[in-house]
C-alpha positions as CSV (number, residue, x, y, z in Angstrom):
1,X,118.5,86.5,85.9
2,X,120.2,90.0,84.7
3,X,120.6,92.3,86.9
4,X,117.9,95.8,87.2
5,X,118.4,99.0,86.5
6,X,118.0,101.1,89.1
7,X,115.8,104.0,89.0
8,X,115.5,106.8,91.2
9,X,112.7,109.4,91.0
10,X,113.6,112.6,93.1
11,X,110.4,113.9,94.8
12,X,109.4,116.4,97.5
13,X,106.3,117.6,99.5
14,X,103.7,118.7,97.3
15,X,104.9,116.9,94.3
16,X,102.3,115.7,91.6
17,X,101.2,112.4,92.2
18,X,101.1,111.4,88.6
19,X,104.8,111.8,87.8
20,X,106.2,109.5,90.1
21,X,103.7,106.7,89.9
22,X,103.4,107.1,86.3
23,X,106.7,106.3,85.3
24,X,107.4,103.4,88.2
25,X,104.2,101.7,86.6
26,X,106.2,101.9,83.3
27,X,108.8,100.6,84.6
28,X,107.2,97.7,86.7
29,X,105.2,96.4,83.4
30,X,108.3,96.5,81.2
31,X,110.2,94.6,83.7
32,X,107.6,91.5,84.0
33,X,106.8,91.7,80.2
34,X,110.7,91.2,79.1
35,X,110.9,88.9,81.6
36,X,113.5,87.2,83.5
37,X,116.3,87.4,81.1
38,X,116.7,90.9,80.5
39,X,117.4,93.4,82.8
40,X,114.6,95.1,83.9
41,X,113.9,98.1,86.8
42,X,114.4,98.6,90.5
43,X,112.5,102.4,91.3
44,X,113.3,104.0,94.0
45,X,111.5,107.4,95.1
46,X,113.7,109.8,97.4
47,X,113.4,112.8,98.9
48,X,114.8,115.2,101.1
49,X,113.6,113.6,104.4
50,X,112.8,110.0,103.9
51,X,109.4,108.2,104.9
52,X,105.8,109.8,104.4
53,X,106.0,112.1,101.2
54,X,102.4,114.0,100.9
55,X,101.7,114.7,97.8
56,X,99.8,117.5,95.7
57,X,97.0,114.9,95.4
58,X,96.9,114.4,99.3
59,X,97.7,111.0,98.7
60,X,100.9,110.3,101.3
61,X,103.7,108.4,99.5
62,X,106.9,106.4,101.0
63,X,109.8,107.8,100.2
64,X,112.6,104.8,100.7
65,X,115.8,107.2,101.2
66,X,116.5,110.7,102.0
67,X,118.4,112.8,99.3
68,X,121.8,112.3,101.6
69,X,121.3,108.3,101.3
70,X,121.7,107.6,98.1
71,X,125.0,106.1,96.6
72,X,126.7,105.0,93.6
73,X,124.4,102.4,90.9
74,X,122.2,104.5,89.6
75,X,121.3,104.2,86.1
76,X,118.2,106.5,86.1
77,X,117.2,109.4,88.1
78,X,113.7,111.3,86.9
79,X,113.1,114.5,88.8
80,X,109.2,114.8,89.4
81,X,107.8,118.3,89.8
82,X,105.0,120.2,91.3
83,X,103.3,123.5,90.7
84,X,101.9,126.1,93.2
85,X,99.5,129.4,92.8
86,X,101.6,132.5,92.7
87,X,99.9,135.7,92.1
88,X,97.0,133.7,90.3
89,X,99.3,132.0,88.3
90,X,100.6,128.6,88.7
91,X,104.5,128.7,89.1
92,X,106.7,125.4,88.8
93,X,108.2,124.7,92.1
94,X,111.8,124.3,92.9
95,X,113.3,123.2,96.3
96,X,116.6,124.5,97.0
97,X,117.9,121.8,98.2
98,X,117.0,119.5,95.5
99,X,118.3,121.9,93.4
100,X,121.9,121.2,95.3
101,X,121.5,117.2,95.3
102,X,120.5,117.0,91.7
103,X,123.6,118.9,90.7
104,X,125.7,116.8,92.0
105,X,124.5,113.8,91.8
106,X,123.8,114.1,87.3
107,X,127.1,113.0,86.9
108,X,126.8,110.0,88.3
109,X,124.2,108.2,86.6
110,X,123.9,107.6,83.0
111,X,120.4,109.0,82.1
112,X,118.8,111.8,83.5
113,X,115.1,113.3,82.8
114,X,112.8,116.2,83.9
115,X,109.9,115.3,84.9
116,X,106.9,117.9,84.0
117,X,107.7,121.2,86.2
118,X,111.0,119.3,87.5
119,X,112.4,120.4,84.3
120,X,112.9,123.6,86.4
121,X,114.8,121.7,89.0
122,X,117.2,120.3,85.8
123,X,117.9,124.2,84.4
124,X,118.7,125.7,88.0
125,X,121.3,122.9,88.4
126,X,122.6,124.3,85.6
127,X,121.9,120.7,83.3
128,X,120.6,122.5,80.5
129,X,122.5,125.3,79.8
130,X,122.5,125.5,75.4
131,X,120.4,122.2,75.4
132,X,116.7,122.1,74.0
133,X,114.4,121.5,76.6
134,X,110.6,121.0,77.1
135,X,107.9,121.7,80.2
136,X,104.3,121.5,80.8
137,X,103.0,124.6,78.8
138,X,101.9,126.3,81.7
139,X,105.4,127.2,83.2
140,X,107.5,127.2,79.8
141,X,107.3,130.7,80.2
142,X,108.6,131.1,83.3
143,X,111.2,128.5,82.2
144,X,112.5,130.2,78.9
145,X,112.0,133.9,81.3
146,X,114.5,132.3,84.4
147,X,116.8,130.2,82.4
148,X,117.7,132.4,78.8
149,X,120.4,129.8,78.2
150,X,118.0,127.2,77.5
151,X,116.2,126.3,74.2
152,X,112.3,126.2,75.6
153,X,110.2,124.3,73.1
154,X,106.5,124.2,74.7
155,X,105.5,121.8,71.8
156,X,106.9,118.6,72.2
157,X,105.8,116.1,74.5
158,X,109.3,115.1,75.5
159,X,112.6,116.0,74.5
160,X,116.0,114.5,74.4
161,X,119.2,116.3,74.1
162,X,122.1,113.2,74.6
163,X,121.5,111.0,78.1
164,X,119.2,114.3,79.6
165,X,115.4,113.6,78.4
166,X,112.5,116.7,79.5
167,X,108.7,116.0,79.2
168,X,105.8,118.0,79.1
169,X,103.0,117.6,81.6
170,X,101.6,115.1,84.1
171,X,100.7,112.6,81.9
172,X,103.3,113.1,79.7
173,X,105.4,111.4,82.2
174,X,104.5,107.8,80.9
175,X,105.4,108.7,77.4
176,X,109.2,109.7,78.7
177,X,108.9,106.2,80.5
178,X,107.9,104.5,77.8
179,X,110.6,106.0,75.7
180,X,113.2,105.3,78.1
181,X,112.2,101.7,78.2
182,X,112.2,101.5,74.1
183,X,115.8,103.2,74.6
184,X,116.3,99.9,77.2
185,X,114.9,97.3,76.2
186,X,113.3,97.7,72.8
187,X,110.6,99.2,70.9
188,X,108.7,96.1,71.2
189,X,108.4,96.3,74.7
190,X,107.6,99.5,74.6
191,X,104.7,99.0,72.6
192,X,103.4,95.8,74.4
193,X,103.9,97.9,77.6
194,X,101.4,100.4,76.7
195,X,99.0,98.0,75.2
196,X,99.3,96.5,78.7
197,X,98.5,99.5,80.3
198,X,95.6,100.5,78.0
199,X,97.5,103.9,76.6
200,X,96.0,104.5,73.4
201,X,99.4,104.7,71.6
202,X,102.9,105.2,73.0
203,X,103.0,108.7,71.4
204,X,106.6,110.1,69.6
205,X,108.3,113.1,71.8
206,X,107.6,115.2,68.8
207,X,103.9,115.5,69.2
208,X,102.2,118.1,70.5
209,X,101.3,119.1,73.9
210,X,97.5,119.8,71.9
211,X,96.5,118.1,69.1
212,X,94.5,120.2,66.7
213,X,91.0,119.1,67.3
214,X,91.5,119.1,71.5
215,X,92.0,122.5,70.8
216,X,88.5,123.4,69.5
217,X,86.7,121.0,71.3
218,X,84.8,123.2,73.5
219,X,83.0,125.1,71.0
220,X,79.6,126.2,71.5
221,X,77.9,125.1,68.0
222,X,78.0,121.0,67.7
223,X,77.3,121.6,64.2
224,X,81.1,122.8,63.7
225,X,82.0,120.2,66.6
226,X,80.3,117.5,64.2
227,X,82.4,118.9,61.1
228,X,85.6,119.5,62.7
229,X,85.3,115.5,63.5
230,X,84.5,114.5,59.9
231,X,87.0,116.9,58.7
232,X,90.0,114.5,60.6
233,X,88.4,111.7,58.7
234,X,88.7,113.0,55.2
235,X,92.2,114.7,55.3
236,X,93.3,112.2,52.2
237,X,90.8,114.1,49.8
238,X,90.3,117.8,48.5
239,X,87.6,119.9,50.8
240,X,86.5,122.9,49.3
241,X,84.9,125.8,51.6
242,X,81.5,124.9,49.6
243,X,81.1,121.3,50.6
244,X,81.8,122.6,54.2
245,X,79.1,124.6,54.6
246,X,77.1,122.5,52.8
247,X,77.3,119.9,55.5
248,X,76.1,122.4,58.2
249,X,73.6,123.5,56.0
250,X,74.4,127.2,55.8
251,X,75.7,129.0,53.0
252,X,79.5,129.9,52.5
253,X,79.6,133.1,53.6
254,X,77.6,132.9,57.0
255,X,79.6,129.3,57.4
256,X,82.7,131.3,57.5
257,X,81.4,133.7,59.8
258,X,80.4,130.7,62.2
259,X,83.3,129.2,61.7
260,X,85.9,131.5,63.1
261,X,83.2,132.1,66.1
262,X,83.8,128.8,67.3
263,X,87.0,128.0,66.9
264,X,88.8,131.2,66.2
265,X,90.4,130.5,62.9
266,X,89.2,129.9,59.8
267,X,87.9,127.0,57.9
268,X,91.0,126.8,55.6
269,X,93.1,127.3,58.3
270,X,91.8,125.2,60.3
271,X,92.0,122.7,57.6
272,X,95.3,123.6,57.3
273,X,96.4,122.7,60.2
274,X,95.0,119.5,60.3
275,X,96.6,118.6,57.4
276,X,100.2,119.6,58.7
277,X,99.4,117.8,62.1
278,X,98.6,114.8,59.9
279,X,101.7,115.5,58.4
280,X,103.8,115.6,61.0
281,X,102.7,112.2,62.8
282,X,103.7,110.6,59.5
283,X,107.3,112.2,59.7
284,X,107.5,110.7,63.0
285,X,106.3,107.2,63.0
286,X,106.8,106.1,59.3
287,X,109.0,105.4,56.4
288,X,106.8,106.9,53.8
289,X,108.2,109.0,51.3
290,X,107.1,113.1,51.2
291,X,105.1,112.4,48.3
292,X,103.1,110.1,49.7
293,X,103.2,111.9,52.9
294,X,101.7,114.9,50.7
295,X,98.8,112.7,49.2
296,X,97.7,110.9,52.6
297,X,97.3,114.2,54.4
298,X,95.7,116.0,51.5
299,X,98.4,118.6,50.4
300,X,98.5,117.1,47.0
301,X,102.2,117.9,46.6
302,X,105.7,118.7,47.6
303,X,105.3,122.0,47.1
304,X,102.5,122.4,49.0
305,X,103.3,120.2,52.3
306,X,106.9,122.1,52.4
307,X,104.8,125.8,52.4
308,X,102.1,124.5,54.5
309,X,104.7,122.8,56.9
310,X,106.9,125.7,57.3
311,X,103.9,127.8,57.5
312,X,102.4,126.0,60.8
313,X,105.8,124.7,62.3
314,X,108.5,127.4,61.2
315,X,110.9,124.3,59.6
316,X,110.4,122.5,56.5
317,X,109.4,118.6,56.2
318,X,112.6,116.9,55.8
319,X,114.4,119.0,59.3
320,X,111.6,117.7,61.2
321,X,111.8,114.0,60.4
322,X,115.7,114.4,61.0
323,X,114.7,116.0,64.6
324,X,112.0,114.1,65.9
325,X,111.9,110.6,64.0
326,X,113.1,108.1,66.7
327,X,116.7,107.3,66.3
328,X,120.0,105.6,68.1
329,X,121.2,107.0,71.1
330,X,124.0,109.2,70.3
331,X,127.2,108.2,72.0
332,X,127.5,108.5,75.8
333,X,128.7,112.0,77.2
334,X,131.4,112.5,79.0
């Protein structure tokens, strides 16, 4: 039987529930799906005093070791995070003293991730200084505002920048977890991990934090709901403003008007986007050339993905496949 990884997940009072039992589920699948013969995951939590950890959620966690206790053999350490209301706003959280620990304990292990909000606990220890970093979209602000040094991208649902990995928020967690254990053990069980855990797909750090339809989701006319749904369905063909309306039974100019109402943009742009979102999952996950890229998503040509893509996303087709396309793991750091 190979030995496990171990993992240790840094928390604190008040941290989010989510981003420490999320990723030690992860982990505790993997292992008992690759089985005996590869080496799967010992997790850890820790925090600064060790024993009852109440979390954000209320529920009380164990945590095995304080901060102090822990010694050499870590492979992993994830630092979870937690937000609190400051001045009506929520504000990520960061303990001094974990601030301290995690400093000097990075470089020690061989992988190291932010969890959430305790991507703010990685930039005060001074980990991602020049680096490109992600965080749940609600304190990237306050991230890119207290740390100027480091390249905030509030897009991405996880980032990786050599062994040190950021993720967005709470949920977001698994998909870090899930890439980690790819990085580990294989795509495959990756994949069979999250079937296991009923995910509905092991999602690619490039995607976004919102896809484009979430984003409207909450309008107030179920007629553009209704259309906005069909629209996702039909990317692969030309949609002209005419046929639009046309389903909603109104004519093109009120349609338009309606339109922008509910979802504040309009219905080529909206469309737009889609198509570009469609787009981009395709630069991610696939193989496919950009012409066909163009024609599955609707663009109709190379021209028109590379003006629509750098439109939406501020880069062109081919820089975001070489970004975000899963790829090796660069050599280890020193």
């Amino acid at each position: 039987m190979s030995e496990p990884r171990t993992v240790v997940i840094a928390a604190f009072p008040g941290v989010e529930l989510l981003e420490v039992t999320g990723p030690a589920e992860v982990f505790s699948v993997a292992s008992r799906l690759a089985g005996p013969a590869a080496p799967g995951y010992r997790v850890e939590v820790v925090a600064p005093v060790a024993g009852p950890l109440v979390t954000a959620a209320g529920v009380r966690l164990v945590a095995e070791r304080a901060l102090a206790e822990v010694g050499p053999g870590v492979d992993t350490l994830l630092v979870a995070g937690a937000m609190a209301p400051d001045g009506g706003v929520l504000r990520a959280v960061v303990p001094p003293e974990l601030v301290g620990w995690v400093a000097g304990a990075a470089p020690h292990v061989r992988r190291l991730g932010g969890v959430c909000a305790g991507v703010h606990v990685l930039a005060a220890a001074g980990l991602l200084a020049g680096r490109p970093a992600t965080t749940h979209w609600l304190t990237a602000g306050q991230l890119a505002a207290e740390h100027p040094e480091v390249a905030v991208d509030a897009d991405p649902i996880f980032i990786r920048s050599g062994r040190i990995w950021t993720c967005a928020g709470v949920t977001a967690a698994l998909d870090l977890a899930l890439a980690l254990v790819a990085e580990d053990l294989g795509p495959q069980v990756a994949l069979e991990t999250a079937r296991a855990m009923v995910m509905y797909v092991k999602r690619p750090g490039g995607q976004r934090q919102f896809s484009v339809p979430l984003s409207v989701q909450d309008g107030a006319d179920d007629r553009i709901g209704e259309l906005c749904r069909w629209l996702v369905e039909n990317l692969h063909r030309p949609v002209p403003l005419e046929e639009m309306a046309g389903r909603v039974h109104l004519s093109v100019r009120h349609f338009g008007r309606v339109f922008r109402a509910d979802t504040g943009r309009t219905p080529a742009g909206y469309l737009e986007e889609l198509r570009v979102e469609a787009a981009r999952r395709l630069l991610e996950d696939g193989s496919r050339t950009l012409p066909e890229v163009a024609a599955v998503c609707g663009l109709g040509t190379v021209e028109t993905l590379h003006r629509a893509f750098r439109r939406r996303t501020g880069t062109t087709p081919a820089e975001y496949r070489r970004r975000f396309r899963p790829h090796p793991a660069p050599p280890a750091e020193t």
